[in-house]
C-alpha positions as CSV (number, residue, x, y, z in Angstrom):
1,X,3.4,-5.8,16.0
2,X,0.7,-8.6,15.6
3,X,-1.5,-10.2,13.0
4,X,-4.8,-8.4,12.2
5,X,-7.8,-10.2,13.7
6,X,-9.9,-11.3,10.9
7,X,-13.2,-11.6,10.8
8,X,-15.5,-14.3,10.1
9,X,-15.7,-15.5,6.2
10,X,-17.5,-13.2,4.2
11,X,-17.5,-10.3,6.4
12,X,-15.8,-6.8,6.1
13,X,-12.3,-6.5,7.8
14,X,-14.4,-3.4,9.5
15,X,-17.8,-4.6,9.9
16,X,-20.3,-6.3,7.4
17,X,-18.9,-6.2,3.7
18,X,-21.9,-3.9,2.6
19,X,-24.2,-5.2,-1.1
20,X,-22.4,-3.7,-3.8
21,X,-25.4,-0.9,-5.4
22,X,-25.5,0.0,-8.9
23,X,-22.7,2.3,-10.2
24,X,-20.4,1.1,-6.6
25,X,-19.2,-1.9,-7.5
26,X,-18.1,-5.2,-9.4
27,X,-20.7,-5.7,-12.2
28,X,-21.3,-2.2,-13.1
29,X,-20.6,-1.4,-17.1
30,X,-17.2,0.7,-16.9
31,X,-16.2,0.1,-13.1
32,X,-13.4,-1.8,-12.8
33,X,-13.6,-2.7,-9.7
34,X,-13.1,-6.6,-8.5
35,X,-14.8,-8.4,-4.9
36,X,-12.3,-9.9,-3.0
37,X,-12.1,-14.0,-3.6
38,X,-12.6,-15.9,-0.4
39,X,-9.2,-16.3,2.0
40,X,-9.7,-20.1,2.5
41,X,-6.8,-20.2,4.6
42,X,-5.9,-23.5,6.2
43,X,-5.6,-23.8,9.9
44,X,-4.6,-26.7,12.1
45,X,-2.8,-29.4,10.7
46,X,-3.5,-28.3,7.2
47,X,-2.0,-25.3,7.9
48,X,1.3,-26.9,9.6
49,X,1.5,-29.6,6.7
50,X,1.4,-26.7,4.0
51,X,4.1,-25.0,6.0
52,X,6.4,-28.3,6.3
53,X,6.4,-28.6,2.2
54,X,6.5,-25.0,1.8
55,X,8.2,-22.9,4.1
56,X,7.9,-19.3,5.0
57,X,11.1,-17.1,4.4
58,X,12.5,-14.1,5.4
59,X,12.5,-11.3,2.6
60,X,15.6,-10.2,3.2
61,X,17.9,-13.3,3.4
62,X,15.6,-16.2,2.5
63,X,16.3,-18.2,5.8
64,X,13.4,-20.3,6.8
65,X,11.4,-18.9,9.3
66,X,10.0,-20.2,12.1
67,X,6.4,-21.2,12.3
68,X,3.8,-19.7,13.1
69,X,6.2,-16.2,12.5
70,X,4.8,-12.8,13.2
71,X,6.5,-11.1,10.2
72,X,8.0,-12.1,7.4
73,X,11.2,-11.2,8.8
74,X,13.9,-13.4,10.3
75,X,15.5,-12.3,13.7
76,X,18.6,-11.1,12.2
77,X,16.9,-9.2,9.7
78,X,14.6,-8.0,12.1
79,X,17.1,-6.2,14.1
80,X,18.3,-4.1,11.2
81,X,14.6,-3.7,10.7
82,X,13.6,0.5,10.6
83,X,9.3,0.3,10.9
84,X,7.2,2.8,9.3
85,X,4.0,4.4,10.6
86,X,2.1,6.7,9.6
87,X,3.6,9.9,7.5
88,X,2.1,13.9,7.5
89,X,1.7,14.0,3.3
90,X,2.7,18.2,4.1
91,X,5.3,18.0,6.6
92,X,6.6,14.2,5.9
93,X,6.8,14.3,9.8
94,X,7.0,10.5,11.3
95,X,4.1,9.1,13.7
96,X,4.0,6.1,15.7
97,X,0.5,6.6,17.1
98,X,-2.6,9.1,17.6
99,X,-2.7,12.4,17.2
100,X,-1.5,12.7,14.0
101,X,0.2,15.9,12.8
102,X,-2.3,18.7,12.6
103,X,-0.7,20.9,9.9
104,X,-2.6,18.9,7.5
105,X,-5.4,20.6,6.1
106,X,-8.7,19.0,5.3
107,X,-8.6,20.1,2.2
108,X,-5.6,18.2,1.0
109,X,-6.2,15.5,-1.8
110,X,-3.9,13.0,0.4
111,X,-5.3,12.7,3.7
112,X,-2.9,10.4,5.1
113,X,0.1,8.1,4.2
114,X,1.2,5.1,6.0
115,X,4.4,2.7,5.2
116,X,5.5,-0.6,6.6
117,X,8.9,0.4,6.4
118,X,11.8,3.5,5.9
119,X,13.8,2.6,2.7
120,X,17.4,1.2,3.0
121,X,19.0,-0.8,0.9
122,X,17.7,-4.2,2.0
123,X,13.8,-2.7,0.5
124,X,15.7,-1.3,-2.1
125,X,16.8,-5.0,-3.5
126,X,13.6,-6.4,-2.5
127,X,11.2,-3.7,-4.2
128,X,14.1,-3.7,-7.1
129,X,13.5,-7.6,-7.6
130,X,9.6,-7.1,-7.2
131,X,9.0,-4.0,-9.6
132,X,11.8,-5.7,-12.4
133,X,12.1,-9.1,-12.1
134,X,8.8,-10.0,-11.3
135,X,9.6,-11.6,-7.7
136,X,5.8,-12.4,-7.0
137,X,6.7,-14.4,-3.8
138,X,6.8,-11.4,-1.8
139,X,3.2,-10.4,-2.9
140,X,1.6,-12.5,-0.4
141,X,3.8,-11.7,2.9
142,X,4.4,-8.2,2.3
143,X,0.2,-7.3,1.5
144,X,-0.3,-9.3,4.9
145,X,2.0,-7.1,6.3
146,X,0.7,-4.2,5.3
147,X,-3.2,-4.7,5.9
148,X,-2.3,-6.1,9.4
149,X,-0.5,-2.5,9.9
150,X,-3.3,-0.3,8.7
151,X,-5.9,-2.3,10.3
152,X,-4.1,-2.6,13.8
153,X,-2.8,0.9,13.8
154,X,-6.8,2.2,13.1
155,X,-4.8,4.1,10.4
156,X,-8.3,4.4,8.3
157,X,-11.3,2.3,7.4
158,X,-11.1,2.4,3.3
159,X,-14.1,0.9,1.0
160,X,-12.1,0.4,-1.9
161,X,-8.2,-0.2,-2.6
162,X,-7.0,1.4,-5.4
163,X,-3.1,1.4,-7.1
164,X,-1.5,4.1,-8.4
165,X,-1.6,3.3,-12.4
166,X,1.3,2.4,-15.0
167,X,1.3,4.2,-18.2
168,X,0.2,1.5,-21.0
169,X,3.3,1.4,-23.2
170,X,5.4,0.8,-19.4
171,X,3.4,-1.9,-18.4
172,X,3.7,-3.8,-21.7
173,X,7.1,-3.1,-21.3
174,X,6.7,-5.0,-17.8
175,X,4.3,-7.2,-17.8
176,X,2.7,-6.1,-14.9
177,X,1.9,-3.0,-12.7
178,X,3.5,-3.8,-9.4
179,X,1.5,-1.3,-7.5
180,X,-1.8,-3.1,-8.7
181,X,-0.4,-6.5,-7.8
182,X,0.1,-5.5,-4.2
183,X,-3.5,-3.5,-4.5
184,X,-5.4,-6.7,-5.4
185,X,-3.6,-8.9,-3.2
186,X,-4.3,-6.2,-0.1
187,X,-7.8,-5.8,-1.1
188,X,-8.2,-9.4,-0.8
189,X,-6.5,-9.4,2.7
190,X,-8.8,-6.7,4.4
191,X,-11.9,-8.4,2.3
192,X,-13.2,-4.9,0.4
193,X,-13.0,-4.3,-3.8
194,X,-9.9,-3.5,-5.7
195,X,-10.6,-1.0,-8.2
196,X,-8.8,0.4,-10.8
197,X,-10.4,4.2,-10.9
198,X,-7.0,6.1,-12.3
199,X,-5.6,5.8,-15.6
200,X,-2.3,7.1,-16.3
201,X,-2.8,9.4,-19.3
202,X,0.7,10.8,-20.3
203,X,3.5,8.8,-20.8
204,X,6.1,10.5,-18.6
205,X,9.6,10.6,-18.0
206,X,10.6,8.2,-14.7
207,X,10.6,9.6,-11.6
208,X,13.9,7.9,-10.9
209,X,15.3,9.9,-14.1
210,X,14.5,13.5,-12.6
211,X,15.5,15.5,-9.4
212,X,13.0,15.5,-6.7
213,X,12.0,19.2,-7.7
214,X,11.2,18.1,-11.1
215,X,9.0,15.7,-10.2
216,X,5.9,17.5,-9.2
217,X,5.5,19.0,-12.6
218,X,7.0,15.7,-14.1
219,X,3.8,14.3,-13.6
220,X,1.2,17.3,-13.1
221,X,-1.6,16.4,-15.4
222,X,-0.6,12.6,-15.4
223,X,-3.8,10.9,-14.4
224,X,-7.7,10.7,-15.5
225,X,-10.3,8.5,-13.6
226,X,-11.9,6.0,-15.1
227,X,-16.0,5.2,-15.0
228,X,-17.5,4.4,-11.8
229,X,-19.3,5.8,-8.8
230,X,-17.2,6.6,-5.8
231,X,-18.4,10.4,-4.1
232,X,-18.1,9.9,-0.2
233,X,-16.1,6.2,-0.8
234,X,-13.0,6.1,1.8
235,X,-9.9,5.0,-0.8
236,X,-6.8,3.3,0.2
237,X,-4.4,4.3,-2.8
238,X,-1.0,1.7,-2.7
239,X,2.0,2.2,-4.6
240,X,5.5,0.6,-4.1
241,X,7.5,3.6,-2.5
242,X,6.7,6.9,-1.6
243,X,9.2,9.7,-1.7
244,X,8.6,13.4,-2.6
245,X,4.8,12.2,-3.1
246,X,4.3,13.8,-6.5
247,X,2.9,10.7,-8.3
248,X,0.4,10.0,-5.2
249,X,-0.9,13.1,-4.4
250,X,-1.3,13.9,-8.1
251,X,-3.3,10.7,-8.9
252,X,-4.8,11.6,-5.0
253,X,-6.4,14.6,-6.6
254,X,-7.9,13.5,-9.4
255,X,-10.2,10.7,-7.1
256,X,-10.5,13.5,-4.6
257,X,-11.9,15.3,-7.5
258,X,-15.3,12.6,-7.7
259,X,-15.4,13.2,-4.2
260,X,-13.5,10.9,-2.7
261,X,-11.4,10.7,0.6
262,X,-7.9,9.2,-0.6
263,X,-5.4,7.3,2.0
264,X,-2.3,6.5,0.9
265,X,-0.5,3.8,1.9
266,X,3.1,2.1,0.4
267,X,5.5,-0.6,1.5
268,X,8.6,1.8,2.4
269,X,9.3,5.7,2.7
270,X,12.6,7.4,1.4
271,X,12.4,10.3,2.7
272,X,14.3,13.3,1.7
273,X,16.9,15.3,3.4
274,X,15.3,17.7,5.1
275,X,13.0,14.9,6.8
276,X,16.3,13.5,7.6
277,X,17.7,16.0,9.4
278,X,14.7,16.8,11.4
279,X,15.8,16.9,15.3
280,X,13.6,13.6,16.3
281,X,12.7,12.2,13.2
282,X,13.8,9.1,14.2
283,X,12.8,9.2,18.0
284,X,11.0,6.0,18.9
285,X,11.6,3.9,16.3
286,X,12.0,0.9,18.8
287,X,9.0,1.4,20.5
288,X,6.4,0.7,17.7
């Protein structure tokens, strides 16, 4: 696994960051969508000073890592490490590289799904800490993370990155939406907008609170898009964790809706039992 290669200041992670038109992007009345604010990175010394004062640590165990690292991962937790890939929406079959499964239709509102990770119980804690006790210090590692991923694996090419809404009253309740944190902080990483297109309409019962065959109609109905002109736009849609995929293809269809083609993308994958039990569904996972 290696860093993305970034391109030059200013340009697009995929090519020239193309003039926002009237009714794309940032300025429009009613889009909320945001440009990405310059990376400034250090290098050099700047870049090995900043790291003596503040080191990078692992997510897992908080040991200091070694510098430059990779990942944000130290060895030992590295070994325990299960990677991701890419995920079939319909099947929830597990791909390390091209050709992706072809019982996808073209059709579907989710055209893809990719994850950094299969859930355990060390992303458990971690995304636990993150979504509830606002642990903001793995914003920065684990949206580096995840853009390197998508753009090395030529997963998709997306224009805009959208997250996958709170309700109002749950996010007061929070503070925050932990799905548009990691959105922005992506968006900035691959240098395209962040956009908030999706509202989440009805406050609904938690998905955590209801069986996995509830939640499809749990939140059927759920979402409503918001102003802005985006027929034809490639979206990246983030959340924190994907499992049965109700929430994301739900709020997938709605964009797909205003003619949109929707990616989704999410830190870690807990995938159900029958996924589980697939003969080879976890063939290769040292090779990625």
């Amino acid at each position: 696994m290696v860093r993305p290669k970034m391109p030059p200041e200013g340009d697009h992670a995929f090519g020239l960051m193309e003039k926002p038109s009237p009714g794309h992007f940032p300025g429009d009345k009613g889009c909320a969508c945001s440009r990405p604010a310059p990376l400034n990175k250090p290098t050099g010394w700047i870049d090995s000073l900043i790291n003596l004062f503040f080191p990078e640590r692992c997510l897992f165990c908080s040991e200091i890592l070694p510098f430059p690292n990779r990942e944000p991962l130290c060895p030992a937790c590295r070994e325990r490490y299960r990677p991701g890939g890419r995920i079939c929406p319909h099947c929830e079959g597990l791909f390390r590289k091209e050709p992706d499964c072809t019982c996808l239709a073209e059709d579907s509102p989710l055209l893809g799904l990719f994850v950094i990770a299969l859930y355990d119980s060390h992303w458990r804690r971690l995304i636990h800490d993150f979504k509830y006790k606002n642990r903001r210090a793995v914003l920065r590692p684990l949206a580096g993370w995840l853009a390197g991923e998508i753009v090395n694996s030529n997963y998709c090419r997306p224009d805009l990155v959208v997250p996958v809404p709170l309700h109002p009253r749950r996010e007061k309740e929070r503070g925050y939406n932990q799905a548009a944190l990691l959105a922005r902080h992506t968006a900035r990483v691959l240098r395209i907008p962040f956009c908030n297109l999706l509202a989440r309409d009805m406050d609904t019962r938690s998905q955590t609170s209801v069986s996995r065959y509830e939640r499809y109609e749990n939140v059927r109905g759920a979402f409503k898009s918001l102003p802005g002109e985006y027929r034809g736009k490639s979206i990246l849609l983030l959340d924190d964790v994907y499992s049965t995929g109700s929430t994301m293809k739900e709020a997938a269809l709605v964009l797909k809706g205003y003619g949109a083609r929707v990616y989704g993308a999410a830190i870690a994958y807990n995938p159900n039992l029958k996924a589980l039990q697939r003969s080879g569904f976890y063939a290769g996972l040292d090779n990625w």
